[in-house]
Structure formats: C-alpha cells, structure tokens
N, C-alpha and C positions, 0 to 999 in steps of 0.2 A: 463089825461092819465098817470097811472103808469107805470114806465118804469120799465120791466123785463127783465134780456137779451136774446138777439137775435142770435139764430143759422146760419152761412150760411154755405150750404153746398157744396162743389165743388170736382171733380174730386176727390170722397173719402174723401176728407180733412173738415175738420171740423173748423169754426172760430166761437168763441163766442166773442159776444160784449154787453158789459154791463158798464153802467154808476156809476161809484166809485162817491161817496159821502162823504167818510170819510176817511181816515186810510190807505192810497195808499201801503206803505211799507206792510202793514200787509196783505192787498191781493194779492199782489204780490209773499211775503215770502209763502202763500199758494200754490201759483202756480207756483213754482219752486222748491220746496224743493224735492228729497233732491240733484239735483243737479247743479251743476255749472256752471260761463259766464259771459257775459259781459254786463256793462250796457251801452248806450251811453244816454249824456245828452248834451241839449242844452247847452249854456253860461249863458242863464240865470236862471238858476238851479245850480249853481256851489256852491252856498249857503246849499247845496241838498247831498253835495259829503260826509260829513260826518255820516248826516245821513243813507245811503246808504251803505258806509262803514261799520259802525255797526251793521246795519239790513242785509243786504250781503257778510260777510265774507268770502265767498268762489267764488263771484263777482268781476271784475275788475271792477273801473267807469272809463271811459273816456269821454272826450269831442269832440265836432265838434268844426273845427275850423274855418269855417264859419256859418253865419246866413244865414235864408231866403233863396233864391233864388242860393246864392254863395256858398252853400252846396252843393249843384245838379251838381257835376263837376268828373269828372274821378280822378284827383288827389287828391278830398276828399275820394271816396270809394278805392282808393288806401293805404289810410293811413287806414279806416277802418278794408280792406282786411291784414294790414300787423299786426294790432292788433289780429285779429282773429287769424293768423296763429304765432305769437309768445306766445300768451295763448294757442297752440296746443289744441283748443276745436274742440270738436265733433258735429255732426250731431245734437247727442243728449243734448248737452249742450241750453242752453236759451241764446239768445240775446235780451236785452230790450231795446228800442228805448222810450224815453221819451223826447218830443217836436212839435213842430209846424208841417206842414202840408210837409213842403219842408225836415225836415229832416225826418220824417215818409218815405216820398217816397224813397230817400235816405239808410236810413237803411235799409229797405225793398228788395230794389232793391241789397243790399250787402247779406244780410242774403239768398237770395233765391239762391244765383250764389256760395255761399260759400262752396264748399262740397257736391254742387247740392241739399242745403236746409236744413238750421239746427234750431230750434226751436226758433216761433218769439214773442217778446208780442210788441204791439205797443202800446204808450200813448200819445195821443193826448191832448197836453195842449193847444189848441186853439179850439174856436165853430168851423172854417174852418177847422183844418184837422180831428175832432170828423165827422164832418157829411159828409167830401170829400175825403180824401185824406187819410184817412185813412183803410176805408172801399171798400172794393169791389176785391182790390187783386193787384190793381196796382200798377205797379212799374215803376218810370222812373230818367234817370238823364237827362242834357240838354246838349247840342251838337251843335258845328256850328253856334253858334248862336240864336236859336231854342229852345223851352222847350221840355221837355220831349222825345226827339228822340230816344234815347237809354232805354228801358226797356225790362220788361217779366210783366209773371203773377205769383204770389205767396201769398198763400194763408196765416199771422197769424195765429198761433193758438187762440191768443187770441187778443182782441181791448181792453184797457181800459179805457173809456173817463174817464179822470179825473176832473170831477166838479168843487171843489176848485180851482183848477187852473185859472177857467175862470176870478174869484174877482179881478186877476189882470192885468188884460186884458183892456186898453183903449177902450173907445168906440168904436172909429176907427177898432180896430183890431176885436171887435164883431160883426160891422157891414158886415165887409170883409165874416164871418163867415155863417152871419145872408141871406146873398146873394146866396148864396150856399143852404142854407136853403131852400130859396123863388125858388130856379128854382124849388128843388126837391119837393114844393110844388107844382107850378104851372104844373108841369107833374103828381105827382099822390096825394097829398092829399090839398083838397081844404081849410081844417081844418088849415093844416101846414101854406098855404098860406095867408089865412086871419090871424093867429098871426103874420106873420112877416109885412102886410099891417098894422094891426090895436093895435099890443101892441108895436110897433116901439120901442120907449120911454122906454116903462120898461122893453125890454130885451136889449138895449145901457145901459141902468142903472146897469144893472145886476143883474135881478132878476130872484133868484136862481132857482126857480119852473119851471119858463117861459123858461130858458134857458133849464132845463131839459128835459121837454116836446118837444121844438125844436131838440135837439139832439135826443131824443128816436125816434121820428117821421120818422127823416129826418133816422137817419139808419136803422130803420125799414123795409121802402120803399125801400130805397137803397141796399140793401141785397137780397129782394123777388126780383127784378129785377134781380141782377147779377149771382144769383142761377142759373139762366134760360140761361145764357149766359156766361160763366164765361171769355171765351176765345175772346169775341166778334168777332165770326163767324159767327153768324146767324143775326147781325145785330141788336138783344133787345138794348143792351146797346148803342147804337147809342143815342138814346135820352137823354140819360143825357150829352150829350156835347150841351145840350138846352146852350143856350148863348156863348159858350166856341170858336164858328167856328172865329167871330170876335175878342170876348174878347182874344181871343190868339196874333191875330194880333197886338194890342193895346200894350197887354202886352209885347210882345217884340219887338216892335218898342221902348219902352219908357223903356226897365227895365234897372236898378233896378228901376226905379224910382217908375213907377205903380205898386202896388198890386196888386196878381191875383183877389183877393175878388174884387177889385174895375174897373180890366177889365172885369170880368165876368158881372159885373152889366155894363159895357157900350153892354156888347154883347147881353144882355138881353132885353135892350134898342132898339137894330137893329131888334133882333128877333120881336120883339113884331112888332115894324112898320112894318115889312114885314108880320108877322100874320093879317096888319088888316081887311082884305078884309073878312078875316073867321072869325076872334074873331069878329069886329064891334070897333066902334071909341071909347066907353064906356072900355069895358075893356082894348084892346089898351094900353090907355090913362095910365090906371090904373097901368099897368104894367111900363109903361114909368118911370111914377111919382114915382111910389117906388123905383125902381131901381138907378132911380136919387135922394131919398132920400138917399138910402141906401150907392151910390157909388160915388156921385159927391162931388165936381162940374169938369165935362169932362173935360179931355185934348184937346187937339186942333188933327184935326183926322191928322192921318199919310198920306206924299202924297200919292196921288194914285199906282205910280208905286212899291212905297215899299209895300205899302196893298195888290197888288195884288200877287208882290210875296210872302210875308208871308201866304197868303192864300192858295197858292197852295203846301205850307210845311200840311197843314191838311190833319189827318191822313184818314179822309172818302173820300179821292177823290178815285174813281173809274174808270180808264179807260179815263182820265183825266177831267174826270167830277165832280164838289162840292158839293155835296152834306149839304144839310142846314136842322136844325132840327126847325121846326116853330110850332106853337100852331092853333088846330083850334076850340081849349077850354081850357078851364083849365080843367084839367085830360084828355087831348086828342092833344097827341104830335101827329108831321106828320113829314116823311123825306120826303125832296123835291129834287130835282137838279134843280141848281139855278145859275144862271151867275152870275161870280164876281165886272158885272156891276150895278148889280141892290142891291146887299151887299152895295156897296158905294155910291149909289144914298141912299136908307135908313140910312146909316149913317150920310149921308150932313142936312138929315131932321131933325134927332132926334140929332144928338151934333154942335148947333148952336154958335158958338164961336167970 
C-alpha cells in the first residue's frame, strides 16, 4: 500500500496527514513559512534544538518538562499557556508539537483553548501516537486521578508522522504502537490485522516499509471513521475505544507503571473473551494470543472494588449504564451494555497470574 495523505474533514476544518520519510525540517519550513511560533519538543529531541533554531529563526523551541503520562497535567499546560502568551502569538501563528502520543494530546489540548484555536502541526514520533493519539481531533489532560477527563475536540491543520523517528524506537515502545494498530485492525481492516498477527517480528524490528504501511492503514481508517463523527454524538466513534473500557482500568490502577499500548492490549484481551460466543474459540483465541504477544506478560488484575470504580470513570456510561464495545467479527464491531460483573469475570479468565 503506498501511502498518500489523508484528508479529514470536520466542522469546515481541514487536517492533512501524511507520512515524512525524509527531511522533517524542510517540510515543515514549507508549511509554515512565512510565519511565526512555537515549537514544543520532547526531552528527547533536545539533540534537535539547534537544528530547529536554524531552520526556524522566527520559531521559539521549548521543551515539556515531563515525559509520557506526567505531561498530561494542568500545570504542564500551564507553563505551555504562559509560553504562548509571552511570544504574544496569534491565532494565526503555528504551534508545532513534536513527540509521543501523551504530549501530542497535551499540546493539542493547549493549542485549541489558546485564543480559542491557533494553527497546529503535530508530529508524532511514536507508531502509538502516529496511529492514536494523534489523529482524530482529540484532546485531553488527566485529572483526579483518571486519564484523559479534561479535554475538547480540535481539529490540526496538519499530522506529520515522522518515519525516521520510529529507528529509534525499542521494540517495546513499537509494540505499545503496533497494539493500537491491531485494534484499529480488528475493527476495520483485516489486511491491517493480519500484519500486526503475522509480520510481528519484522515490524519490532523496524522495518521501515512494514511500519509505513501500518501507520498509513491504521490512519487511513481512523480518519474515514471520525469524519462521520467528529464530536462523538452519534455514537460512530464509540468503537474505537475497542479494548480501551478495561485497558483504562489497568492503566490507572498501575500508572505510571503500565503503558497505555500494553493496557490496551490487556483490554483487548477481555474484549475478545467476552466477544467469544460471536467470534467462536478460534479467532477468540487468536486475538487473545496476539495481544498477549504484543502487550505482556500481564500484571496482576486490580481488586475488584478499585476495577469497578475505575470503570464507572468511562466516558460511555449512559444513564448509569457501561457500555462495552466487543467483536462479532473482525470488521464488525458491536456496542453492548454489559455489567461490570461479567468485565471481571473475563478478566479473572484471560490474565491468569
């Protein structure tokens, strides 16, 4: 599949997302010029700052001053917010987010409240935030305890997955990636799904093609979905929280420790058990096994009492009801409402510790 990029369109706004392969600065300098902003970068791009500097001379670089998950916090977009407003940039100025999946949401979620929306490019230096968290429009920090409770919707002008980025990427962290993949496989392309089951190997390895193809796929998909839904009001985008109702649970019960890529793959896990009556024990199974390739070896599950109230923090409850997204094929998601009893009954099954 060659990857071309990808339009999504929403509420007027327009995001293009296309996969950089080479020369990041110089398509960048193309889609900014000729005006001015700010760059944020991870820590670990700080290597990056000079370069930036002289290919952006009329650019601020700063940095986050956490990683990961400890990014996602009010008094990081506080410092963000007070950057912006001592560069007195405009609406029409760019802000460029260059990093993993937690600061992507992060800057996003500053850049859209700033002035009520000023021009975004996000670059996703991980396979996870290329094919999640980058895409679709959301934004969120984390709260209370809790991921993601405070956000909006805001739309990039631009995604640029940055390719070369991935070479230095542990396997680990492309597995995380590679998970995210596989749901957005297992919901709409069976093509997508069978490389993340069967070239396992050579995309942990990092090979460049194969990783390509997975990203192009997976926001492919993800795009034509969120077009239709962008505000999830009508309930479309409900399915791609496939494995996300548990793997939420998980992941903050245990954070920082767990990785979102490697709770998603235990929630993926549950779904699937609880899919089996539709899917059948064969694919089930199938599903089980990759996930727990992709994300183990499990943690030990959270008591029950903490599981069930992390559960009921899930943004799909309705009317105080759970709502659970489960497979009754591959390409053929289903929402359910589902007792939080039977969530932890499949979980006691599938993570045997």
């Amino acid at each position: 599949m060659e990857n071309s990029p990808v339009t999504l369109e929403a509420e007027g706004h327009i995001c293009l997302i296309e996969t950089v392969r080479e020369d990041l600065p110089a398509r960048l300098a193309a889609l900014t010029k000729p005006r001015r902003g700010l760059i944020l970068l991870d820590h670990a791009f700080r290597h990056e700052a000079e370069l930036f500097a002289r290919n952006f001379p009329d650019f601020k670089v700063i940095f986050a001053r956490h990683r990961g998950e400890e990014a996602k916090t009010i008094e990081e977009t506080q410092a963000i917010f007070e950057a912006l407003a001592e560069g007195k940039y405009s609406r029409d100025d760019w802000f460029i987010v260059r990093g993993g999946g937690s600061l992507t949401d992060m800057g996003a979620f500053c850049a859209g409240l700033y002035k009520r929306g000023m021009n975004l490019i996000l670059v996703p230096t991980t396979l996870l935030g290329a094919v999640d968290a980058a895409v679709g429009g959301k934004t969120a920090i984390n709260f209370y305890g809790a991921k993601n409770q405070i956000g909006h919707f805001y739309l990039p002008a631009h995604v640029l997955v940055d390719l070369p980025s991935f070479r230095t990427l542990p396997a680990e962290r492309l597995s995380e990636g590679l998970v995210e993949a596989y749901k957005t496989g297992l919901l709409f392309d069976a093509e997508l799904a069978r490389l993340a089951e069967e070239e396992t190997d050579s995309l942990l390895a990092g090979d460049q093609r194969l990783l390509a193809e997975v990203a192009g796929r997976s926001y492919a998909a993800k795009a034509a979905l969120v077009a239709g839904d962008f505000r999830e009001e009508k309930g479309v985008r409900d399915v791609l929280n496939l494995g996300h109702t548990y793997g939420h649970v998980a992941e903050s019960f245990y954070a920082p420790e767990l990785s979102h890529g490697r709770a998603v793959a235990i929630g993926l896990a549950v779904a699937a058990e609880l899919s089996r009556p539709a899917l059948g024990a064969a694919k089930a199974d199938r599903i089980i096994e990759t996930a727990a390739r992709l994300g183990g070896p499990w943690p030990e599950l959270p008591p029950d009492e903490d599981a069930r109230r992390l559960l009921m923090t899930d943004k799909k409850i309705r009317g105080g009801r759970l709502r659970f997204i489960l497979l009754d094929d591959f390409e053929k998601p289903v929402l359910k409402e589902i007792e939080a009893d039977e969530i932890l009954d499949a979980a006691r099954r599938v993570i045997r510790n």
